[in-house]
C-alpha positions in Angstrom: 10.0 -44.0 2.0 7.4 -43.1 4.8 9.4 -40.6 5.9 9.8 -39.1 2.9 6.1 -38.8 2.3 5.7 -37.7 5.4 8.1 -35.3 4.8 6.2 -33.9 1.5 2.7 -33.8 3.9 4.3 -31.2 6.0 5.6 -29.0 3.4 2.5 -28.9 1.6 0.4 -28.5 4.6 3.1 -25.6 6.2 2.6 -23.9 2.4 -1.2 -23.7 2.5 -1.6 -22.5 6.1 1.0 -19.6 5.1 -1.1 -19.0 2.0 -3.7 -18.8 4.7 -2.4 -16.3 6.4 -0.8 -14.0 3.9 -4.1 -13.9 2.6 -5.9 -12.8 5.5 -3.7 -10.1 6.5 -3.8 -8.6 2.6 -7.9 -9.0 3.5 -7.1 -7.5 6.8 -4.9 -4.0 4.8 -7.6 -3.7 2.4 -10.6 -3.7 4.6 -9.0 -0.8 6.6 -7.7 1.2 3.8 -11.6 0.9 1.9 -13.1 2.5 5.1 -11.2 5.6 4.0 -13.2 5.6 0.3 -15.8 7.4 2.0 -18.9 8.2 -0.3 -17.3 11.7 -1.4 -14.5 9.4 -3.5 -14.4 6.3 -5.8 -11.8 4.0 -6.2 -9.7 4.7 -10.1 -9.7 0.6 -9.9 -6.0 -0.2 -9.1 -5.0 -1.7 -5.9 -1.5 -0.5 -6.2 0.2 -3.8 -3.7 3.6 -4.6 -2.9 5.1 -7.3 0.0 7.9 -5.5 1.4 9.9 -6.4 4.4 12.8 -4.4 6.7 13.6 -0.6 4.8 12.4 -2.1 1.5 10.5 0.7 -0.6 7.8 0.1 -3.1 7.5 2.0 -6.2 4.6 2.7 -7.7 3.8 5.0 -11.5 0.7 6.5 -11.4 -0.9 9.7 -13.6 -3.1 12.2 -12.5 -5.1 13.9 -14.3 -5.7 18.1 -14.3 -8.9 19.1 -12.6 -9.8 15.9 -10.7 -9.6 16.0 -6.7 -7.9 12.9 -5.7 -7.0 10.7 -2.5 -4.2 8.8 -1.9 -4.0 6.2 1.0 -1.9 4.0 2.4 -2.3 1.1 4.4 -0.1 -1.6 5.9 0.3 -3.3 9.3 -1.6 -3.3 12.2 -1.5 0.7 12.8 -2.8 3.2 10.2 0.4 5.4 10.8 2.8 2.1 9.8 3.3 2.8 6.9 5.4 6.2 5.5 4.4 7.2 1.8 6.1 10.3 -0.5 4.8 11.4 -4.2 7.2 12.6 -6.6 6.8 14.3 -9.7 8.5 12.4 -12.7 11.5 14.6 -12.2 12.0 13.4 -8.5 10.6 16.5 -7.0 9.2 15.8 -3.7 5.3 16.8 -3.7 3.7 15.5 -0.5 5.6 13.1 2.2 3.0 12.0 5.4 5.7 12.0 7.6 5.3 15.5 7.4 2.0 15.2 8.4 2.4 12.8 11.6 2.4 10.1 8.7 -1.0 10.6 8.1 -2.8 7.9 5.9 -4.2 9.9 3.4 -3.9 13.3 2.1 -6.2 15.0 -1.0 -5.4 17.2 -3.4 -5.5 18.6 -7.0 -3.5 19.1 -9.9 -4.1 22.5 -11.9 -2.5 19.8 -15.0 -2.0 16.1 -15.7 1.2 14.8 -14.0 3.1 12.1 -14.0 4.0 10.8 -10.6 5.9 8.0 -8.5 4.3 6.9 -5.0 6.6 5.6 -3.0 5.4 3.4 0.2 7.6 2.1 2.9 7.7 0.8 6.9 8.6 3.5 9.1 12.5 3.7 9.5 13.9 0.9 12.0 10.8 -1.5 11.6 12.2 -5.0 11.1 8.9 -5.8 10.3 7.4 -7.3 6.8 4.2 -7.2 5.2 2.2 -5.7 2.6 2.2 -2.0 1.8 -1.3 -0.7 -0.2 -2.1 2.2 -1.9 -5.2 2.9 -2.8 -6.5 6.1 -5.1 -10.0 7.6 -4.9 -11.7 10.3 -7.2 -14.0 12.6 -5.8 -17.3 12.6 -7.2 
């Protein structure tokens, strides 16, 4: 029966250190993707999140609205290139991909009308790795 019990202490205790520490990475993501909402942009109030691991993608809907400048970032990692994002319109049409761009962590722009669109955030291709993947989406004032 003692080993049993002390069986339970270890689980529980091994599950709230890796809450711990999933915790403080997501903390980690989001501080360095925030340094990007510079005082030209504020945040639309999403934290658009996903805990991918290996050549998992995240898929995320998102509208834009015609006439507003937007930023998209993306975050995930330890490096600000780690993670590779692409925006397509609702018909699957490829509008902007960072890799493109030396997989640049943000890129701003601005639709003429609103649009429907998918962001799509995954590791770079061959990372093993897991973790979370963030976008965040800033208005300009």
């Amino acid at each position: 029966m003692k080993n049993l019990k002390f069986k339970y202490f270890v689980l529980l205790l091994s599950l709230i250190v890796l809450k711990f520490n999933a915790t403080a990475q997501l903390d980690s993501v989001m501080a360095r993707c925030n340094t990007l909402l510079t005082e030209d942009f504020i945040s639309d109030g999403q934290q658009y999140l996903s805990l991918i691991t290996g050549d998992q993608t995240a898929e995320f809907s998102v509208v834009f609205y015609g006439g507003n400048i937007y930023r998209v970032i993306s975050c995930g990692g330890n490096d600000s290139k780690d993670i590779i994002f692409n925006i397509y319109d609702k018909y699957r049409n490829l509008l902007f991909s960072n890799i493109d761009y030396d997989n640049t962590n943000y890129w701003n722009f601005q639709f003429e009308s609103t649009v429907e669109c998918f962001i799509e955030a995954k590791f770079e291709p061959g990372n093993s790795r897991s973790g979370f993947a963030v976008i965040l989406i800033g208005l300009q004032k």
